[in-house]
C-alpha positions as CSV (number, residue, x, y, z in Angstrom):
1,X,12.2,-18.3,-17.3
2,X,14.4,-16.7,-14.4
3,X,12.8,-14.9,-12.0
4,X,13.9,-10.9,-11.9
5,X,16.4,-10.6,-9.4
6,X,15.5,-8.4,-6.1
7,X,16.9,-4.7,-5.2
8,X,18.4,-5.0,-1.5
9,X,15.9,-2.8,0.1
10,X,17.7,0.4,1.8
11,X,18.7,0.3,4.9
12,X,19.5,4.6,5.7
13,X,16.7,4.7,7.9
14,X,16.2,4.5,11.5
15,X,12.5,4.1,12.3
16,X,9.6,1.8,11.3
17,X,6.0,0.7,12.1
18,X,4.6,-2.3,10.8
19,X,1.0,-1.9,10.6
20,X,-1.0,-5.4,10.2
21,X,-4.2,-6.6,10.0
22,X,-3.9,-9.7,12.6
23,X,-1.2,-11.4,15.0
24,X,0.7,-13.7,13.1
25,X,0.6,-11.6,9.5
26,X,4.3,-10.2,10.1
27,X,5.5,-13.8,11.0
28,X,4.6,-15.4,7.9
29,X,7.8,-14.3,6.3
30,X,8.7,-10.4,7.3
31,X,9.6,-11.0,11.1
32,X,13.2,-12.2,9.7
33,X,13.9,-8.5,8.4
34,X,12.3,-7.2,11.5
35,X,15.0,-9.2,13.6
36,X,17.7,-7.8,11.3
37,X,16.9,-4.4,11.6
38,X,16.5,-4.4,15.0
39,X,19.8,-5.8,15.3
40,X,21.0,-2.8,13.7
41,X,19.7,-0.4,16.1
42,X,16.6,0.6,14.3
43,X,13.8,1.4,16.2
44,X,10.4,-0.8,15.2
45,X,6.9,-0.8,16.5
46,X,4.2,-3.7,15.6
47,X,0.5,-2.5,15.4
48,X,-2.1,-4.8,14.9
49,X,-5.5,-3.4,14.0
50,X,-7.5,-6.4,15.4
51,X,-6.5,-8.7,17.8
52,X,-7.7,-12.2,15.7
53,X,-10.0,-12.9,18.0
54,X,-12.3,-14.8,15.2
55,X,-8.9,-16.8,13.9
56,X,-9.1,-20.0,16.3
57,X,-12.8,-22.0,15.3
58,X,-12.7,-24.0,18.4
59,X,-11.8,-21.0,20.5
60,X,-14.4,-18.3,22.0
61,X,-13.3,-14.7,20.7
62,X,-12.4,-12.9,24.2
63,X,-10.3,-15.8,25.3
64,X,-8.9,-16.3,21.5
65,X,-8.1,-12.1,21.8
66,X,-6.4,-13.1,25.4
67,X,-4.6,-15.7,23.7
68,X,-3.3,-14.0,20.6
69,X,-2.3,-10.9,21.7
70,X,0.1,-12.4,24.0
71,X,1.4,-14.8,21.6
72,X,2.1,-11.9,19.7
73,X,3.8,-9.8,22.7
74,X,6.2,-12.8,22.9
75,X,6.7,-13.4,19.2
76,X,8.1,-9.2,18.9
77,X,10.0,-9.8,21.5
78,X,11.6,-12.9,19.9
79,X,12.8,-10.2,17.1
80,X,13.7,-7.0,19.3
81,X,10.2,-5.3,18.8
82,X,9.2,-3.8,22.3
83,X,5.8,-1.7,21.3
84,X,3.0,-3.8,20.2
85,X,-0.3,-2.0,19.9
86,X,-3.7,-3.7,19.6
87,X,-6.6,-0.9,17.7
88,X,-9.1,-3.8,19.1
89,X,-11.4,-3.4,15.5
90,X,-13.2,-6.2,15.2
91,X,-11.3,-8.7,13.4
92,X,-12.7,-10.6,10.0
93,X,-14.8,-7.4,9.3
94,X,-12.5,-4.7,8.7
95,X,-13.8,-2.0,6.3
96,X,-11.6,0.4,4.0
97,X,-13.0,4.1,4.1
98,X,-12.6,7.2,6.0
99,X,-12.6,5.7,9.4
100,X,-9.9,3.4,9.7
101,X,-7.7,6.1,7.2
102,X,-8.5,8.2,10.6
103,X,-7.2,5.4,13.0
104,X,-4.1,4.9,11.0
105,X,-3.1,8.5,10.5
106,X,-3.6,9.0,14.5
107,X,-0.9,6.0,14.7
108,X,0.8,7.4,11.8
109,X,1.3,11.1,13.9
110,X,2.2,9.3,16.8
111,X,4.9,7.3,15.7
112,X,6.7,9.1,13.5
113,X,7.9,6.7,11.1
114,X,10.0,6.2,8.0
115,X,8.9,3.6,6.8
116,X,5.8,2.0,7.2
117,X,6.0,-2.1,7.0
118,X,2.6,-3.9,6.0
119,X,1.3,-7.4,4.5
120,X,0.5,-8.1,0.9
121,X,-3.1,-6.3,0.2
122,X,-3.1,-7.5,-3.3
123,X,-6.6,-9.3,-4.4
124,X,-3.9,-12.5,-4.0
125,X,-0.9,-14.4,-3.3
126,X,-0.7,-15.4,-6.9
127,X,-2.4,-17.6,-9.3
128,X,-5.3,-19.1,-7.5
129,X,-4.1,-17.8,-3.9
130,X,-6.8,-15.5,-2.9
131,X,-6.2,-13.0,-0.3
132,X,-8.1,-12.4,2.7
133,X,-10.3,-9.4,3.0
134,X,-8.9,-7.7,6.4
135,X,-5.4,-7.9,4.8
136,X,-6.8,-5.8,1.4
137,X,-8.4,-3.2,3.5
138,X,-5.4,-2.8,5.6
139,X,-3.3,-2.2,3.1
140,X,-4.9,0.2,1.2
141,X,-6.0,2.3,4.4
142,X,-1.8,2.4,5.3
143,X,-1.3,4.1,2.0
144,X,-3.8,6.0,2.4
145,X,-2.7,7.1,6.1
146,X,0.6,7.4,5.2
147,X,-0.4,10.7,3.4
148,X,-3.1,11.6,5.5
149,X,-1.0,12.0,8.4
150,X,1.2,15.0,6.8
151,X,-1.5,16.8,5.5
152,X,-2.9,19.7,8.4
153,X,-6.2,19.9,7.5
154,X,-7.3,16.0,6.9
155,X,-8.4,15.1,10.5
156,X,-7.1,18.0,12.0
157,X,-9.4,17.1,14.9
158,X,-6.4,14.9,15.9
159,X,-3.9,18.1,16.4
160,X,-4.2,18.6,20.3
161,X,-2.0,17.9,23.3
162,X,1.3,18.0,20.9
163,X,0.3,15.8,17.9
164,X,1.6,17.7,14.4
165,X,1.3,15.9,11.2
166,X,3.9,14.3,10.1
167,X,4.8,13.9,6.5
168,X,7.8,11.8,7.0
169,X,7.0,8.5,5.5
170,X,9.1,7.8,2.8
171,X,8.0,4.4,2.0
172,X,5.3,1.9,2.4
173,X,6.9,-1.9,2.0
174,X,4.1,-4.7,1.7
175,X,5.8,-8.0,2.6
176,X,4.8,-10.6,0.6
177,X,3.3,-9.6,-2.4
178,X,3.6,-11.3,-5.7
179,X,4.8,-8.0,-7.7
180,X,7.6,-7.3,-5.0
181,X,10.6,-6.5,-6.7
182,X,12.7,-6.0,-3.5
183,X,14.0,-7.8,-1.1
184,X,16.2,-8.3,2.4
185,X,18.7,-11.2,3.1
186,X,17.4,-12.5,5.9
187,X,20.5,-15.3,6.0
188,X,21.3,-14.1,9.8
189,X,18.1,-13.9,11.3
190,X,16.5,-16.9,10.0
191,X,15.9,-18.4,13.1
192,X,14.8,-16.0,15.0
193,X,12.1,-15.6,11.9
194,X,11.4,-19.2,12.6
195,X,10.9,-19.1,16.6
196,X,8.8,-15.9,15.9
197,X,6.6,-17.4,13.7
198,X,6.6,-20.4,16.6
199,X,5.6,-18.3,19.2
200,X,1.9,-18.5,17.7
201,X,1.4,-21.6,18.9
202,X,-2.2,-21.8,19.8
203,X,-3.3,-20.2,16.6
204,X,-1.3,-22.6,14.7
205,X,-2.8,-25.3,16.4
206,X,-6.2,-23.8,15.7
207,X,-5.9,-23.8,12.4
208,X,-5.7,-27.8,12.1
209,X,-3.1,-27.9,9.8
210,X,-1.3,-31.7,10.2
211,X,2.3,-32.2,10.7
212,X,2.9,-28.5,9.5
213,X,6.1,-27.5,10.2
214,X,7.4,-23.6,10.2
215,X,10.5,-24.0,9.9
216,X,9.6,-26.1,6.8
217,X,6.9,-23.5,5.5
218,X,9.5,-20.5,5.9
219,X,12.1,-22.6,4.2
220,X,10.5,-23.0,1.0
221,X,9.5,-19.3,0.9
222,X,13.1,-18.3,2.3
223,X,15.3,-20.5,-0.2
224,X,13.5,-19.1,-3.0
225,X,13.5,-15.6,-2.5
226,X,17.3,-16.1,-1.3
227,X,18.0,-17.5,-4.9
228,X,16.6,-14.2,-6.3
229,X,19.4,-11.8,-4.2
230,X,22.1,-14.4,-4.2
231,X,21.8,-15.5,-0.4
232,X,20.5,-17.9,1.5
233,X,17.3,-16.7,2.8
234,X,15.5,-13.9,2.1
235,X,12.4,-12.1,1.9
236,X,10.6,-9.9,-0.5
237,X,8.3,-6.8,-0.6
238,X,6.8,-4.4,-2.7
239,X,7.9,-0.6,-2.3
240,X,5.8,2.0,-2.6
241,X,7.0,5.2,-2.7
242,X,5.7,8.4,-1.1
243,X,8.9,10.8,-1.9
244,X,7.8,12.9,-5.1
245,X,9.3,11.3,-8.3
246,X,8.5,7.7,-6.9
247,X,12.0,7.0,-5.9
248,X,12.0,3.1,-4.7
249,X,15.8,3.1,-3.9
């Protein structure tokens, strides 16, 4: 059976945070989209909310939170992202609850955003693919945030030296999930996807995987999306909507 074909996700906007668990989680397939939209003039911020330092096993964590925070400097830069903002909670360990909904609605207030970019926080990638606990957390506390930060009285303790709430988040888009039913051709900024996802050299190495390629690995993931909008590349996400009515367009 045919996959469903993906909506082109909308484009009317003109500011954006992604908000990640780890370096390196926007590069496995969303940092394409990131380069295209920067290229458009929109404004886009990475936050991370640990810096990975438990991601390299033969690396100790300070020098592996050295490491992968400047990888991931360089690998925003590579797609036109200038703010990249490290929450330094510790990575591997994240807990959903109250007190990283707090962090994130702080960001949330600060930044101002319309849309709100973050990884799949499904239980997995699909059949058999289990995801990774930080990433599941993450997710759900973005949501969460998201609303948390337009509403006065939820850590109102935050409203001082000019931050308001701000209730402007229309969307929350998790890249990579297996229920997305959107998607962005990424056909023009492929490569720049590629030497994004590159830029994590020393975490790729880390990892141990042999011969592994990324052009190869954001290929196969690329092509096949691609082949759901007609194009060739793409990437997909799943919209959630925060307007009332649940408007995904």
């Amino acid at each position: 059976m045919e996959p469903e074909p993906l909506k082109p996700l909308p484009e009317n906007w003109s500011k954006a945070i992604a908000i990640v668990a780890h370096p390196d989680d926007m590069e496995f397939g969303a940092a394409a989209a990131v380069a295209r939209w920067t290229g458009q003039g929109k404004e886009i911020a990475y936050v991370m909310v640990t810096s990975g330092e438990a991601g390299i096993d033969g690396m100790e964590p300070e020098e592996s939170r050295r490491v992968r925070e400047a990888e991931q400097i360089e690998s925003g830069r590579i797609v036109g992202v200038e703010t990249v903002e490290f929450l330094g909670l510790p990575d591997g360990i994240i807990e959903y609850g109250v007190p990283l909904r707090r962090t994130l609605a702080e960001v949330i207030r600060r930044h101002r955003p319309e849309i709100i970019l973050t990884g799949n926080f499904r239980d997995s990638w699909g059949p058999g693919a289990l995801n990774q606990a930080d990433h599941i957390a993450v997710g759900r506390a973005v949501l969460d945030a998201a609303r948390d930060a337009g509403n006065r009285w939820i850590f109102n303790d935050q409203l001082v030296d000019g931050l308001e709430p701000w209730g402007g988040v229309e969307a929350v888009w998790a890249f990579g999930s297996p229920a997305a039913g959107h998607g962005v051709d990424t056909t023009d900024t492929f490569d720049a996807g590629v030497a994004s996802l590159a830029a994590h050299a020393a975490y790729i190495d880390g990892l141990g995987w042999e011969n592994w390629d990324p052009r190869e690995f954001l290929e196969g993931f690329g092509r096949q999306t691609g082949q759901r909008m007609g194009v060739a590349f793409a990437t997909s996400a799943e919209v959630y909507s925060l307007t009332w009515g649940g408007d995904d367009e």
